[in-house]
N, C-alpha and C positions, 0 to 999 in steps of 0.2 A: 251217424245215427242221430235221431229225432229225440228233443228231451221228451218227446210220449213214450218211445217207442226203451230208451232208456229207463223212465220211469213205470213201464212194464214189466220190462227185465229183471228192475231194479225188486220191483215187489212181489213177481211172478204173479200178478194178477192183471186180468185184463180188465177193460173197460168196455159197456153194452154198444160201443157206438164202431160195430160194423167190423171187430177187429178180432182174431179168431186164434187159438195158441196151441199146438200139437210139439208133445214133449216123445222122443225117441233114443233109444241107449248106440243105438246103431246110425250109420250116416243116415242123413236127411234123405228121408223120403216121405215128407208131410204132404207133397202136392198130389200124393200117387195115391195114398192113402185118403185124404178128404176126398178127391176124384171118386174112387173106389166105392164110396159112401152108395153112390147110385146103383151099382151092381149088387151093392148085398142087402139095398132097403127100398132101392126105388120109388118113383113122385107117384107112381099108382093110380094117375090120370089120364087120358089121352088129350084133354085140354091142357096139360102141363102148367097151371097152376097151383102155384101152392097153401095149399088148404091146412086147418088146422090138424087136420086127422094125417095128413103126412108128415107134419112137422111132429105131432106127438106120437110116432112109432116110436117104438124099441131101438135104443142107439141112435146113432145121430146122422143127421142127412143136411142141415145145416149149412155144413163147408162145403158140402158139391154143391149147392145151390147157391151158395155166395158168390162161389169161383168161374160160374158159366151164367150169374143174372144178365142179363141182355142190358140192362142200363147203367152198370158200373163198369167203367173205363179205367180206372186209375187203378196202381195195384203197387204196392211196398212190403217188404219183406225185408227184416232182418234174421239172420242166424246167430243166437250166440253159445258154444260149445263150453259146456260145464263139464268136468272131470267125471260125472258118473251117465252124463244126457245129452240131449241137445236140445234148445230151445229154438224153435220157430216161431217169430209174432206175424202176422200180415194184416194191414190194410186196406181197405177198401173203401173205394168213392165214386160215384158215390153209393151209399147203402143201400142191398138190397135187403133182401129174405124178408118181403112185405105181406102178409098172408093174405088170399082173396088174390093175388097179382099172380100175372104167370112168370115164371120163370125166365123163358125167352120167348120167343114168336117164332112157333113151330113153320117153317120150310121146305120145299120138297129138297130130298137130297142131290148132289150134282155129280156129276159124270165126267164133265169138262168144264175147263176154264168158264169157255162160254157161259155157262149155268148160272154162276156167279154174279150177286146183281149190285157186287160192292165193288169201290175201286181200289185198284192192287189187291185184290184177289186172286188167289189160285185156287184150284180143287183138288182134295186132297182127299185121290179113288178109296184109299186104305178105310177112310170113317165116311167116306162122300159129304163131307162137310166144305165148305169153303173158308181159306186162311187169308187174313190179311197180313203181306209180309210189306 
């Protein structure tokens, strides 16, 4: 573990630089839950940028938008389990959630592999999204 990522833990507070902390009594299921953030508040654009008027809804939309920004690649995660919780810290690099930026760069969806315009790519019919494995 990273002395940040330590010295997070350590103070249960995070720091504004792209790094995002979901506390749960039950196993870890922080990634399901941020993700989820989309379905119950939604970016409310069809240019899929994010504006301030989505960022300032009701609840938080933040961590979906962190989690699928199209220009942050790098991604860390510790878990550390306290007797009455569990603590998840993640970060990211590099930083999205830029406002006026979009999100990702909307695409049509794919069918087949072929559709796919990255390398090591598959398509995957379920979300018709393309995965890089």
């Amino acid at each position: 573990m990273t002395a940040k990522l330590k010295k997070v833990l350590g103070d249960m507070q995070l720091d504004a630089d792209g790094g995002i902390l979901h506390k749960r009594t039950e196993r870890v299921s922080s990634c399901k839950v941020w993700f989820d953030e989309l379905a119950k508040r939604g970016v409310g654009q069809e240019d899929n940028v994010l504006t301030q008027e989505v960022w300032n809804k009701p609840g938080q939309i933040g961590h979906y938008t962190q989690m699928v920004w199209q220009d942050t690649y790098r991604l860390g995660c510790y878990v550390h389990r306290c007797p009455s919780m569990t603590y998840v810290v993640c970060q990211y690099g590099p930083r999205g959630n830029w406002i006026g930026d979009p999100i990702y760069e909307m695409g049509n969806p794919c069918k087949t592999d072929d559709d796919c315009m990255c390398s090591n790519c598959k398509c995957s019919r379920k979300e018709a999204l393309c995965i890089v494995h």
